[in-house]
Backbone as numpy.savetxt, mean C-alpha at the origin, in Angstrom:
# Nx Ny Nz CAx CAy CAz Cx Cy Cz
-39.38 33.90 3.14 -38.82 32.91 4.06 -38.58 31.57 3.37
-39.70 31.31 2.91 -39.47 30.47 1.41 -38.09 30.33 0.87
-37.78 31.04 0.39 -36.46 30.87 -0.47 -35.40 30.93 0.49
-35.40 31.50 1.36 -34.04 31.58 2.59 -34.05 29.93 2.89
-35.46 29.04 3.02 -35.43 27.84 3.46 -34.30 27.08 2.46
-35.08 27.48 1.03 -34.44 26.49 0.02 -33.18 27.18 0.06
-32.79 28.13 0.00 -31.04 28.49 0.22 -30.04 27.47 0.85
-30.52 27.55 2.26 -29.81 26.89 3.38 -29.95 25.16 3.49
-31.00 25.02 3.16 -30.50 23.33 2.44 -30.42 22.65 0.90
-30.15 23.80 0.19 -29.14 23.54 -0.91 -27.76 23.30 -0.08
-27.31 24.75 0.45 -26.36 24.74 1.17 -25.66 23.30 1.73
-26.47 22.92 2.63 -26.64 21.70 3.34 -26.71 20.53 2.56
-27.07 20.21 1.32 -27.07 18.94 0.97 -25.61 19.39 -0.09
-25.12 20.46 -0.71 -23.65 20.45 -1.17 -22.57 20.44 -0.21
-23.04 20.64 1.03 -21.99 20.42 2.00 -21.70 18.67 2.13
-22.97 17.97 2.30 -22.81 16.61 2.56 -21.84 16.03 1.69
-22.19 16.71 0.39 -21.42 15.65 -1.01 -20.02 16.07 -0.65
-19.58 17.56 -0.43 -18.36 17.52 -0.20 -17.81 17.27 0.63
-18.03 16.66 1.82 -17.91 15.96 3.31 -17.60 14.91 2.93
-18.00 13.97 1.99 -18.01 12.51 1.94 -16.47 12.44 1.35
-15.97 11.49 1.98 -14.16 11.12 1.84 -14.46 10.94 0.36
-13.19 12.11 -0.03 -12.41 11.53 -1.43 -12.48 10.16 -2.11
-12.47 9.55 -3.32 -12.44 8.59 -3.56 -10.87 8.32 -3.67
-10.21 7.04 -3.53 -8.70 6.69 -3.98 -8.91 7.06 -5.57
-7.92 7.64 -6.19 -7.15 7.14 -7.60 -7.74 5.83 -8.06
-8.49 5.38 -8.94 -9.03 3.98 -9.39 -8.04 3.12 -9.51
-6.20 3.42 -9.73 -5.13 2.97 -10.83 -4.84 1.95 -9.23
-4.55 1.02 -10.06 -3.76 0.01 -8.91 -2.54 -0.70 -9.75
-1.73 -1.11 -9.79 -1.05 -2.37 -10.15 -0.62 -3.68 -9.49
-0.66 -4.74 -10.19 -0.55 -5.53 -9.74 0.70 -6.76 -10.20
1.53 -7.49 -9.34 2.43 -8.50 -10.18 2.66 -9.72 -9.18
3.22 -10.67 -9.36 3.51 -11.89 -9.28 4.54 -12.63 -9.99
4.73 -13.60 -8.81 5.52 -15.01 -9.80 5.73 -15.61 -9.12
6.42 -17.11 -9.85 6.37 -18.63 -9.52 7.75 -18.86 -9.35
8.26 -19.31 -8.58 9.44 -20.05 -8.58 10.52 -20.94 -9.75
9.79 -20.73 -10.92 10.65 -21.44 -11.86 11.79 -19.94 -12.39
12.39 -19.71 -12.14 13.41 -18.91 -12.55 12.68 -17.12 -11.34
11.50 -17.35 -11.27 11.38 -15.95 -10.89 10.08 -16.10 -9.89
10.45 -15.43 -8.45 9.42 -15.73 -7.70 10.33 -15.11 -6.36
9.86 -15.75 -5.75 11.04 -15.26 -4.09 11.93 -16.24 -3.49
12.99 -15.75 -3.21 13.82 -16.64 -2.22 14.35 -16.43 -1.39
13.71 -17.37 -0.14 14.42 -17.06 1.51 15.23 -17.75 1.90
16.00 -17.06 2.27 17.06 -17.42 2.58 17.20 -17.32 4.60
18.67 -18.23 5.03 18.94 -18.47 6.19 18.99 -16.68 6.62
18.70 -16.80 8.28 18.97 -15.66 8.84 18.01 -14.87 8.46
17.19 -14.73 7.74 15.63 -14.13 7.89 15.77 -12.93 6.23
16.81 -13.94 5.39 16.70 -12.74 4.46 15.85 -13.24 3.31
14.87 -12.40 2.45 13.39 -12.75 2.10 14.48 -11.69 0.39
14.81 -12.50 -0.21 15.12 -11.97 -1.80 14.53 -12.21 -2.88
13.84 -10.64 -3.11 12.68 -10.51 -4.08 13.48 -10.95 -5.34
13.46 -11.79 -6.46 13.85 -11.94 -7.72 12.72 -10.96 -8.74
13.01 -10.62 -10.06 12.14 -9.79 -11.18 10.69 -10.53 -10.86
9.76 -9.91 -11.00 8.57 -10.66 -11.58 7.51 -10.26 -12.42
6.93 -10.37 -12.95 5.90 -9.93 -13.76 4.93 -9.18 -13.56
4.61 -7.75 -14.05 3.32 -6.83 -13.63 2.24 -7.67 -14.49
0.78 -8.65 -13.45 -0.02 -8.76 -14.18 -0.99 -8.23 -14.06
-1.23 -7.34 -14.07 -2.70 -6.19 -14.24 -2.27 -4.99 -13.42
-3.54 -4.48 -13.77 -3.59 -3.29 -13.02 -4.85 -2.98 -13.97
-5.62 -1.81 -13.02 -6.75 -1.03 -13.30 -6.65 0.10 -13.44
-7.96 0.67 -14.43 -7.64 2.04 -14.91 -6.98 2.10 -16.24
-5.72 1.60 -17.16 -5.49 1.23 -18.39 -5.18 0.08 -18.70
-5.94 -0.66 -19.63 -5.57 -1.70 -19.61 -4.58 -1.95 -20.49
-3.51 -1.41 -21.43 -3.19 -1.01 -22.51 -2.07 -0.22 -21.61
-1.82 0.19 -20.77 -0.62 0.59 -20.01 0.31 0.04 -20.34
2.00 0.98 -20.49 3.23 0.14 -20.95 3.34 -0.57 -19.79
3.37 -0.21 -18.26 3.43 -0.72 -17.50 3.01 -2.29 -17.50
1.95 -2.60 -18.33 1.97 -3.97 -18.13 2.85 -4.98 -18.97
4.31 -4.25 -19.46 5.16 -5.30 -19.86 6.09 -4.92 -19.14
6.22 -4.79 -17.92 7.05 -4.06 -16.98 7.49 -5.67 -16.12
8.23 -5.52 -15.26 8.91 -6.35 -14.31 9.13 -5.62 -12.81
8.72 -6.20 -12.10 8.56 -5.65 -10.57 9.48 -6.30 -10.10
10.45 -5.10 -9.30 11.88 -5.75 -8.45 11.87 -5.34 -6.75
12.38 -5.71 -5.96 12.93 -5.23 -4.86 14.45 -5.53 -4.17
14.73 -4.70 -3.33 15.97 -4.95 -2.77 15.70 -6.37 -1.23
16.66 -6.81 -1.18 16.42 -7.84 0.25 15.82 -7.36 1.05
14.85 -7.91 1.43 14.50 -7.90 3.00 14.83 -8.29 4.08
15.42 -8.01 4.97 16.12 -8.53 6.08 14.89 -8.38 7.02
14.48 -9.56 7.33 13.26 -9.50 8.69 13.81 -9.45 9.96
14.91 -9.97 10.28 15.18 -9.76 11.70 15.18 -8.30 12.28
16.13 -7.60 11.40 16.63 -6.10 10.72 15.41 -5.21 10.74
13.96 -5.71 9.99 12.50 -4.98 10.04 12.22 -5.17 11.35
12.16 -5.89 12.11 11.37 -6.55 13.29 12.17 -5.76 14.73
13.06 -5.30 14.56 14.51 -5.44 15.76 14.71 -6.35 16.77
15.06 -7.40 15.83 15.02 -8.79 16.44 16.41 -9.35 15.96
17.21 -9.72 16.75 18.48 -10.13 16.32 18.94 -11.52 16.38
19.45 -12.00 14.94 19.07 -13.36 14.52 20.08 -14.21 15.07
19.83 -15.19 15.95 20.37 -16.01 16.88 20.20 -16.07 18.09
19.35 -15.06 18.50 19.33 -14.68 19.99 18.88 -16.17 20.65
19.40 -15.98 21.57 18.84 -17.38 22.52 17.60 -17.36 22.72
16.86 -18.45 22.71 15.43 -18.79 22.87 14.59 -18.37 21.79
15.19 -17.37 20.59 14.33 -16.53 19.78 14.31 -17.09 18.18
12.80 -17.46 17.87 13.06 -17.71 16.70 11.67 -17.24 16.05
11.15 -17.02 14.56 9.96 -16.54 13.95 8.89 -17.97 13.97
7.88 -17.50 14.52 6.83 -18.38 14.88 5.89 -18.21 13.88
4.76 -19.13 13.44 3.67 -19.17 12.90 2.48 -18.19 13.54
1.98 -17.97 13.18 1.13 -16.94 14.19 1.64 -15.42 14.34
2.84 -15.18 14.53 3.71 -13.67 14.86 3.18 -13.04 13.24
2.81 -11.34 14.39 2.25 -10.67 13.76 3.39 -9.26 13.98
3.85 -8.74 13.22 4.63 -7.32 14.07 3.89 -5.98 13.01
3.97 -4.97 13.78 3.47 -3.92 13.06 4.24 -2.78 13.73
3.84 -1.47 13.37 4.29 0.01 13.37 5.95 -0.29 13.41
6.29 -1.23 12.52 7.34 -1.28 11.49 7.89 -0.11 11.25
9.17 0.50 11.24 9.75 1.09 10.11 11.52 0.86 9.36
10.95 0.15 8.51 12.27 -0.39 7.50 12.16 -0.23 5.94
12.81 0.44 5.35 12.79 0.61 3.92 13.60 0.22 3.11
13.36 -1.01 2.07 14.52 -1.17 1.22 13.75 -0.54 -0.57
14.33 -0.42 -1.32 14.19 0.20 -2.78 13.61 -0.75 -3.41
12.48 -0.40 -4.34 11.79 -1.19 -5.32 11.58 -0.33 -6.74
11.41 -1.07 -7.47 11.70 -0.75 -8.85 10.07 -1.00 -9.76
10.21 -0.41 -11.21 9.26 -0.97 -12.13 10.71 -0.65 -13.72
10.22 -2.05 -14.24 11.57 -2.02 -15.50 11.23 -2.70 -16.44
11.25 -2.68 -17.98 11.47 -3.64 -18.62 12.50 -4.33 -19.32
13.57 -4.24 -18.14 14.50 -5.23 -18.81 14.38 -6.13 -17.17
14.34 -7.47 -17.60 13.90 -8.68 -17.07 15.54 -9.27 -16.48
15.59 -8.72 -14.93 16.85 -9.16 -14.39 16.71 -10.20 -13.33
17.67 -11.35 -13.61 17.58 -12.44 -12.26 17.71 -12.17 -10.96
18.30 -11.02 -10.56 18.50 -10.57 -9.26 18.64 -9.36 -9.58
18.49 -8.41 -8.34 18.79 -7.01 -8.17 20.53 -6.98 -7.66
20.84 -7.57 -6.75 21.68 -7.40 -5.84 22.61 -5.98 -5.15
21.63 -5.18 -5.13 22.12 -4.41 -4.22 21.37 -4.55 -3.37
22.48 -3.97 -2.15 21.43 -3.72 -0.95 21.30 -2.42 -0.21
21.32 -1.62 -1.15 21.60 -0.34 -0.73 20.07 0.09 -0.37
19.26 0.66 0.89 18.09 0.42 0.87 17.41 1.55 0.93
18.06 2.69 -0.47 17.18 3.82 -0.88 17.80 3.49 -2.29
16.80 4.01 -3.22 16.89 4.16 -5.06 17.76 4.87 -5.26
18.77 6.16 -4.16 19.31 6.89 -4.38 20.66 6.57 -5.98
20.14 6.92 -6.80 21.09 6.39 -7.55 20.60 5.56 -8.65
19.78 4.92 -8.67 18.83 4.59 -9.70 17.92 4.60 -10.75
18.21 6.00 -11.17 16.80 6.62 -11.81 17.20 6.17 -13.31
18.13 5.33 -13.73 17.93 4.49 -15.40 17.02 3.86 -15.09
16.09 3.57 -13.79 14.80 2.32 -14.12 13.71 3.54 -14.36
12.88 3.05 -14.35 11.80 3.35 -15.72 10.40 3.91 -14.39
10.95 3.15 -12.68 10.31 3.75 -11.94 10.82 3.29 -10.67
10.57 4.23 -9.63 11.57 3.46 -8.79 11.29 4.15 -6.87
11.39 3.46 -5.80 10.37 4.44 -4.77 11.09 3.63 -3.63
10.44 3.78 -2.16 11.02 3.05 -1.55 9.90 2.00 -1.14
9.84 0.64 -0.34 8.89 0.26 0.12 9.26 0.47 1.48
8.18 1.31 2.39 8.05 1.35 3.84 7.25 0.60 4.47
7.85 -0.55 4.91 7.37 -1.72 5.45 6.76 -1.34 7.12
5.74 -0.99 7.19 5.32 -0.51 8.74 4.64 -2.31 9.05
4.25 -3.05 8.54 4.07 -4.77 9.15 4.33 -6.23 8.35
4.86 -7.29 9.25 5.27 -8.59 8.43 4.21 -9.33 9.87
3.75 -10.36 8.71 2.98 -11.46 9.78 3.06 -12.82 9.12
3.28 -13.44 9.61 3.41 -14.86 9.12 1.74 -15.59 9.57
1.20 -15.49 8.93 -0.34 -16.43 9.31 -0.11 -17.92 9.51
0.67 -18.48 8.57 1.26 -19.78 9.35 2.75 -20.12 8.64
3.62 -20.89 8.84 3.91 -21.87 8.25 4.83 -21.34 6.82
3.51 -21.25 6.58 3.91 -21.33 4.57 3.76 -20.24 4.26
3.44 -19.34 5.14 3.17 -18.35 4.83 3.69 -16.90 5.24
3.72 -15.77 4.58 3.95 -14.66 4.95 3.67 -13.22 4.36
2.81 -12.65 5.11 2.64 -10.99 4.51 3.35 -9.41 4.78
3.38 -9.04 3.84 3.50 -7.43 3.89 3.38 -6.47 3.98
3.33 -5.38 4.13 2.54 -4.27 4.12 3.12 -2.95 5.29
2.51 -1.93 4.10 2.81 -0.51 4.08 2.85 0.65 3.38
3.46 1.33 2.65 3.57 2.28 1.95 4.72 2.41 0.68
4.41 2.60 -0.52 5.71 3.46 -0.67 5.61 4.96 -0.99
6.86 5.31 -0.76 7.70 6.89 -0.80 9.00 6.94 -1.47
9.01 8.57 -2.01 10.01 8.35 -2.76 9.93 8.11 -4.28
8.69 8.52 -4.61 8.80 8.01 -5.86 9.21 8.51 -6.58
10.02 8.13 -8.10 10.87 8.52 -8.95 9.89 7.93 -10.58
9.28 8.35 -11.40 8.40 7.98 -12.38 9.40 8.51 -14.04
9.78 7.42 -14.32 10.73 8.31 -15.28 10.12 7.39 -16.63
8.96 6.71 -16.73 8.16 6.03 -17.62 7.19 7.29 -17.76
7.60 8.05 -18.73 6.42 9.00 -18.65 4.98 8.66 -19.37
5.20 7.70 -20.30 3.73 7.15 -21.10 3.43 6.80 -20.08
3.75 6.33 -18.81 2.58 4.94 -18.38 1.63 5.89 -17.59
0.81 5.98 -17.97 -0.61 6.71 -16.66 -0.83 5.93 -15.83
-0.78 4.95 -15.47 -0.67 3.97 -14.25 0.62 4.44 -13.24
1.69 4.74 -13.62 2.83 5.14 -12.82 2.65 6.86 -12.45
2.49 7.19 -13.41 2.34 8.54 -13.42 0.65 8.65 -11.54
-0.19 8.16 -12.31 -1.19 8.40 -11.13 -0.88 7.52 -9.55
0.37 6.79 -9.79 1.20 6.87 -8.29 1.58 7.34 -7.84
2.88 8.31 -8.84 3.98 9.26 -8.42 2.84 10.26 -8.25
1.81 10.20 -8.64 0.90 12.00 -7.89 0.15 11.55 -6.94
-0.58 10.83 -6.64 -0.89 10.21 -5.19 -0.52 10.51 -3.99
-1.08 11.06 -3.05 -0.66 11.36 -1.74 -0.03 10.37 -0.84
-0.77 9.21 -1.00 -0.11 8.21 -0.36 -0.55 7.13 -1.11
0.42 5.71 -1.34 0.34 4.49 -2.03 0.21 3.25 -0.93
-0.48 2.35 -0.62 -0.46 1.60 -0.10 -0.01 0.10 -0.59
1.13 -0.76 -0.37 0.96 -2.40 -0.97 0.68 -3.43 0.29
0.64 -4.09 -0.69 0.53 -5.55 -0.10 1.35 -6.56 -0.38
2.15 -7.34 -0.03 3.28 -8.28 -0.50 2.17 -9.78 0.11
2.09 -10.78 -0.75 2.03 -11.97 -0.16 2.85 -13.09 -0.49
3.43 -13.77 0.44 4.40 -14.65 0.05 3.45 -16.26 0.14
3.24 -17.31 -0.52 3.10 -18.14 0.00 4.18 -19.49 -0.34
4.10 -20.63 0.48 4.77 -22.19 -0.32 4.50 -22.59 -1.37
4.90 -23.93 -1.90 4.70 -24.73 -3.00 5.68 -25.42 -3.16
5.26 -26.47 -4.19 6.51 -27.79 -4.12 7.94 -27.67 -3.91
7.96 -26.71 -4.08 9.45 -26.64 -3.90 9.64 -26.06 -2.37
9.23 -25.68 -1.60 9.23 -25.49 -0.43 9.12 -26.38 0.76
10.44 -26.57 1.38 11.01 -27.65 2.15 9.66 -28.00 3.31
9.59 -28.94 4.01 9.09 -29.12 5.41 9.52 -28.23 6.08
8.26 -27.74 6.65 8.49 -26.65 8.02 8.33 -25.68 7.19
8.38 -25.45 6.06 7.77 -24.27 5.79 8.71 -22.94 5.24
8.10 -21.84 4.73 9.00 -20.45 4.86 9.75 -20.44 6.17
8.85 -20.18 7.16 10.08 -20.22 8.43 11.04 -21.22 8.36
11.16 -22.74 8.31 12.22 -23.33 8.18 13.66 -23.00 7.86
13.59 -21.83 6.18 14.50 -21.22 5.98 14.75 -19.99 6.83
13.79 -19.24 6.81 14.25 -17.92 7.98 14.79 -18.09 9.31
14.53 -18.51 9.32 15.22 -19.22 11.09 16.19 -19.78 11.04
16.77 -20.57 9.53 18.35 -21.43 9.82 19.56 -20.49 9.56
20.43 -21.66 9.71 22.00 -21.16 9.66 22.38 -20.95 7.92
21.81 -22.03 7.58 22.31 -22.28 6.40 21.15 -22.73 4.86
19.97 -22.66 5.24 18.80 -23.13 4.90 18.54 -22.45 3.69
17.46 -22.15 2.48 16.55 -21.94 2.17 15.53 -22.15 1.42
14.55 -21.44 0.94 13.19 -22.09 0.54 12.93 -20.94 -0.80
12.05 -21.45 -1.60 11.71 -20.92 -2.69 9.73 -20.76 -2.15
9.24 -19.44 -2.84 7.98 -19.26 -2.55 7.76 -18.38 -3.74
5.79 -18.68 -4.11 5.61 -18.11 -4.69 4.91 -16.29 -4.55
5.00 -15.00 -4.83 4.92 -13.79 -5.03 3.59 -13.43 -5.53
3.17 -12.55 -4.68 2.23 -11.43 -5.78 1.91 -10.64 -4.67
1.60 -9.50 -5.12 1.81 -8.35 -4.66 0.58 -6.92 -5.36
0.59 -5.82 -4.73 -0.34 -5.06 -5.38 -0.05 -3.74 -4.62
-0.06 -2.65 -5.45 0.01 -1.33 -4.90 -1.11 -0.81 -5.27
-1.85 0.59 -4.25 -3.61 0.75 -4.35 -2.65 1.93 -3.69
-3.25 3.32 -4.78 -3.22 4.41 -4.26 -4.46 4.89 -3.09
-4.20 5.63 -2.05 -4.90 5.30 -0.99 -4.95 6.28 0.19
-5.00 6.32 1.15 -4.41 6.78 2.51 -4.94 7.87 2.72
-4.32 8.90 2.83 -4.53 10.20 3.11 -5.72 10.95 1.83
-5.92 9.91 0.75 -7.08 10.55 -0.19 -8.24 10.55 0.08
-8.64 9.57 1.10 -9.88 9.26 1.42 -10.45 10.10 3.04
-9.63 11.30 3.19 -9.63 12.05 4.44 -10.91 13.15 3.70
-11.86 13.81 4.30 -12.08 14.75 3.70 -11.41 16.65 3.76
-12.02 17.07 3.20 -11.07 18.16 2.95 -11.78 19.48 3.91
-10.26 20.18 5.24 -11.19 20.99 6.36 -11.90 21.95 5.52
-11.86 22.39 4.43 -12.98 23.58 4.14 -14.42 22.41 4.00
-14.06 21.44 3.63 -15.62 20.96 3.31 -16.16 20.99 5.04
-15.48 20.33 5.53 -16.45 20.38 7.12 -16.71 21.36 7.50
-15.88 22.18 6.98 -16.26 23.81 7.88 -17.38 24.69 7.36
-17.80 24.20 6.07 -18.70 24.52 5.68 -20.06 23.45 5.71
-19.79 22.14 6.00 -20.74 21.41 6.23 -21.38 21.75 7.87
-20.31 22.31 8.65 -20.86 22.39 9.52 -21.11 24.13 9.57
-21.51 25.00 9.12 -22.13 26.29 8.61 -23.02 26.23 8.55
-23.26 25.61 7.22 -24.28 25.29 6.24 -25.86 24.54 7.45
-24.94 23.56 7.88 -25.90 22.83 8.81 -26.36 23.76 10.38
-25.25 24.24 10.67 -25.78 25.23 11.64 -26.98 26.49 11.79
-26.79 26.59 10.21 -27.75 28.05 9.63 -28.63 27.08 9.24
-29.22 25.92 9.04 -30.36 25.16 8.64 -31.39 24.93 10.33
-30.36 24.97 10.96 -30.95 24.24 12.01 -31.64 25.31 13.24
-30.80 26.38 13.05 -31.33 27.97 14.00 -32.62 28.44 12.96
-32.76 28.26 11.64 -33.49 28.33 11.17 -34.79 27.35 11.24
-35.03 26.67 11.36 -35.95 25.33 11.80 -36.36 25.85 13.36
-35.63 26.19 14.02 -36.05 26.72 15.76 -36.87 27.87 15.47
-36.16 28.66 14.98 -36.96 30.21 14.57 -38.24 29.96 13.68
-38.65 28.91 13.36 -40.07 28.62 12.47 -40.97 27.78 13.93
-40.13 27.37 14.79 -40.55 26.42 15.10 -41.48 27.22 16.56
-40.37 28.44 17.10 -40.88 29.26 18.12 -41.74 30.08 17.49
-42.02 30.80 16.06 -42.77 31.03 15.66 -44.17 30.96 16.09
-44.36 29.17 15.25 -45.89 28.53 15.31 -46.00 28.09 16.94
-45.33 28.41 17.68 -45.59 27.83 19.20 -46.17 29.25 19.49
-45.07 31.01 19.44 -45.86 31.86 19.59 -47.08 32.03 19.00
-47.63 31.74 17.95 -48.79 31.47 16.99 -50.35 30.95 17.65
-49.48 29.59 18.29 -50.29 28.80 19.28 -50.73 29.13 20.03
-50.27 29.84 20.96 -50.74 30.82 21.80 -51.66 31.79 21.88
């Protein structure tokens, strides 16, 4: 009986380990920039134009080609993300506004040739694969926390990895799901009133500074149904076993 015990919570404690959510992919990347030639610019009517910027880190290689890479995107049209149509009477982007379960996708890139603008606005990569990496960003939320400010976030899909040295790109394009983060904030060069100032005008806009980060993620950290189905086995046959010792020493008692 002895050993049937230790069987069934071996059982039981390899079920736990494999129960416990996946870890993410360690690989993240990360980039930014400043407004002197390269950073973001918003423009009137709510359009948010990513210029090149610089990959500065990432985890997992530090020695990655990726980190002489340049991070691009196609325009963002917020009114367009939001379904909010720019002019409407009474309607304009507030400080505070938060929107989510978003779905708008424009094309983002990884490159090392260092371009002042993208200018397309075509808002799939379809057609792009001379960049070095290339996906869509699925923007599911934009929130402006105040003022000067504004965030991103969602997914990308779509990925296209044609940098085959970089193991940083490579452990994206295999990733189940990628999660980023876009943060926009002000700085001197950013008019009164703020980022919104420009998003909201006719004719307006503002320069802000960028950085950003993609974290493989999402669906990795689910655990996997054979592990539960055996965690919950494993634990079931531990526990009818514990009763059956337990009615035992009660018949015993007797």
């Amino acid at each position: 009986m002895n050993g049937l015990k230790n069987l069934l919570t071996r059982l039981a404690m390899l079920a736990c380990l494999l129960a416990l959510p996946t870890a993410a992919l360690a690989s993240s990347i990360e980039f930014a920039g400043t407004p002197d030639g390269k950073g973001v610019h918003l423009h009137s009517q709510g359009r948010v134009n990513f210029q090149w910027v610089s990959v500065t880190g990432g985890s997992g290689a530090p020695g990655d080609p990726v980190n002489n890479e340049y991070w691009g995107a196609n325009d963002l049209r917020v009114f367009d993300a939001i379904g909010r149509t720019f002019g409407a009477p009474g309607y304009q982007l507030q400080a505070g506004d938060s929107f989510s379960g978003l779905n708008y996708n424009i094309a983002m890139w990884f490159d090392s040739t260092d371009l002042p603008k993208i200018g397309s606005q075509d808002q799939t990569p379809t057609g792009y694969t001379t960049w070095d990496f290339s996906a869509n960003l699925h923007i599911t939320s934009i929130s402006f926390p105040d003022a000067y400010s504004m965030v991103i976030g969602g997914q990308i899909t779509n990925m296209l990895n044609n940098l085959t040295g970089s193991a940083l790109l490579s452990d994206l394009a295999a990733a189940q799901a990628v999660d980023f983060t876009i943060n926009i904030v002000g700085n001197s060069r950013t008019p009164d009133g703020g980022l919104l100032y420009a998003l909201n005008s006719s004719s307006k806009s503002a320069w802000g500074n960028i950085s950003g980060n993609l974290v493989p993620g999402g669906s990795a950290a689910v655990p996997e149904p054979g592990s539960m189905l055996l965690f919950g086995s494993a634990a079931g046959l531990l526990g009818w076993w514990r009763r059956r010792q337990q009615k035992t020493r009660e018949a015993q008692a007797a």
